[in-house]
N, C-alpha and C positions, 0 to 999 in steps of 0.2 A: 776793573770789573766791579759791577756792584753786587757783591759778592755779600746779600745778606742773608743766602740761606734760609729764606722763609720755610722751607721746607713744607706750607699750609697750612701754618699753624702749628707749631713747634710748642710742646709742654708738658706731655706726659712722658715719664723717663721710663723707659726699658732695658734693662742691664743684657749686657752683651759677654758671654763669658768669652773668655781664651781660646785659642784656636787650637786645634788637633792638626800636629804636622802629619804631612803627609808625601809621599816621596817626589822627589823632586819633577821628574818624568811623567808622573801623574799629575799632578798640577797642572803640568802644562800643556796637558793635551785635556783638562778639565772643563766640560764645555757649559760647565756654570760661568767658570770665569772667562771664559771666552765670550762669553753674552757680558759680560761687566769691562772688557776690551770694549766693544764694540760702543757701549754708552759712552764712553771715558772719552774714545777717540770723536763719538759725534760732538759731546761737549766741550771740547779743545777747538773742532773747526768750529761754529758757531761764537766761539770765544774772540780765536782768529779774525774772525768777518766782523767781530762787533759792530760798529756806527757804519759800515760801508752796509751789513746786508741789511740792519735796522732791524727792528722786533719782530715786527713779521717776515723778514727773509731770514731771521735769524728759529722764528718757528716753526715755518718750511723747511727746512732742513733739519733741525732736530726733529721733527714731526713723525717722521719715516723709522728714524731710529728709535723713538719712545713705543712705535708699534710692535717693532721685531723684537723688542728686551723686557718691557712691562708687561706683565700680564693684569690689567686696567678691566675686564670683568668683573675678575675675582678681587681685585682692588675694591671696587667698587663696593661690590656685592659685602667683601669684610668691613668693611668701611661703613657701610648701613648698621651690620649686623644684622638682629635678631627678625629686625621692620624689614627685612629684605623679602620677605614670604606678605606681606602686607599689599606690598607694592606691584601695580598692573603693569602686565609685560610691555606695554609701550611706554610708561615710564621708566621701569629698569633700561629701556633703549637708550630713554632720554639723559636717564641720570649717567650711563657707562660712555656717551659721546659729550657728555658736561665734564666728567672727569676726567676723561683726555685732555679734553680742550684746555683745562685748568693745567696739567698736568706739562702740556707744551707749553704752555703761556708763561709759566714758574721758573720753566728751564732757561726759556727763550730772554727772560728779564734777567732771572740769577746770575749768568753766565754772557755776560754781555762784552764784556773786555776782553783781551788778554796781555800780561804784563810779564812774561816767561812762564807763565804759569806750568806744570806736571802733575799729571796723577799716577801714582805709582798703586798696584796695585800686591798684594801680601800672597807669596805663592801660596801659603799653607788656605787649606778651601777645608772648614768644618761641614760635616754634617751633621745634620740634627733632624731625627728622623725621617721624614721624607723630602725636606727640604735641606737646602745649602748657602752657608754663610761665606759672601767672600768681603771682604775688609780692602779699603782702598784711603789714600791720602794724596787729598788736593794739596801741594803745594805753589811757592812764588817767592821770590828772591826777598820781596818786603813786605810777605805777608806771614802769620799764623800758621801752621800745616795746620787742615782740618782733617781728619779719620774721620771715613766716612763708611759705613757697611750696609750691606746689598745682602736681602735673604731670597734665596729664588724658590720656586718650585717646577715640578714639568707638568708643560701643560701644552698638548697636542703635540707631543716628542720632540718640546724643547725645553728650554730651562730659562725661568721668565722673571722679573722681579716682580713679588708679592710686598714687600717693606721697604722701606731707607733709614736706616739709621743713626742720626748726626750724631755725630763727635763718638760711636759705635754707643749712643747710651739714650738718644730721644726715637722712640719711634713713631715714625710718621702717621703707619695705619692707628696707632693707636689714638693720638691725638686728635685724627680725622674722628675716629671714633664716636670720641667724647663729644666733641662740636657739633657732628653729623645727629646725634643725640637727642641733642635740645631742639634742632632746628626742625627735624622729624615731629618730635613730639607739638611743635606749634602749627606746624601747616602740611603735614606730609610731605609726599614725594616731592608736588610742585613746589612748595616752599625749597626743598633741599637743592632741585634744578636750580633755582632762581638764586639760591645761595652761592652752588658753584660756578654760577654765569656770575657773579659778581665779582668773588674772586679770582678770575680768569680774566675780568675786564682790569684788577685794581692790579695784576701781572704784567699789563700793556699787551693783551690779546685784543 
């Protein structure tokens, strides 16, 4: 697997505190972390199919699943920040179907092998105030275990990821942030489309 984890830009660190346990029974009917099954296992088949389904059948298939688990709106929209009220509603269209697209194309590259690979995911599910932290670890017989953590929120009565957090300590929206940032401040929206159309191109979309 070429398993570099760009995660979009990976750099600014976000600390991740300890988990609040919680009882065993309830975890498991936890339907945060039941959205965090569902990415884990479309990631594993996609891993499975590597070089037979290729990048794009490999992004086809995860494509479905990054709809049902991500909440890519509000991604978006946190990810602009502040310039999000700046921006005309046909480009907020354009920038939340750019961030998908980046969003499959990352997976669909990241995640291209598989060598036994497992994700096991940590029963205990914190919350933090209206959102919830579930913590997961990719492993592989010869690789690194990476801990990886998933913050979700509900959104249209379900429970979506809004962050990812590698190694449970970089976070992703943040870092988008920062990038999203400067890019904004050179050329607006169109600029920022054309940003994430690029990085979606340099994913193998």
């Amino acid at each position: 697997m070429t398993f570099s984890l760009r995660f979009a830009l990976l750099g600014a660190a976000l600390s991740v505190a300890g988990p609040i346990a919680a009882p065993a029974a309830a975890q498991t009917a936890d339907p945060a972390r039941a959205q965090v099954q569902t990415l884990d296992d479309g990631l594993i088949a996609i891993m499975k199919g590597g070089s037979s389904l290729g990048a794009s059948g490999r992004a086809s298939k995860i494509g479905p699943v990054v709809d049902q688990t991500f909440d890519i709106p509000l991604i978006t929209r946190l990810s602009v920040g502040p310039d999000w009220v700046k921006v005309a509603p046909a480009d907020q269209t354009a920038l939340v179907a750019a961030m998908r697209w980046m969003t499959v194309g990352q997976y669909a590259t990241n995640f291209s092998s598989w060598s036994g690979h497992t994700i096991t995911i940590d029963p205990r599910i914190e919350t933090r105030g209206a959102d919830k932290l579930v913590r997961t670890t990719l492993s592989a017989p010869k690789d690194e275990a990476v801990p990886i953590a998933y913050r979700l929120r509900q959104s249209g009565g379900k429970w979506r990821v809004i962050d990812v957090y590698y190694r449970n300590a970089i976070s992703q929206l943040a870092t988008r942030r920062a990038d999203f940032a400067s890019v904004f401040a050179k050329g607006g929206a169109k600029a920022l489309i054309a940003h994430l159309d690029v990085l979606a191109t340099k994913s193998g979309r």
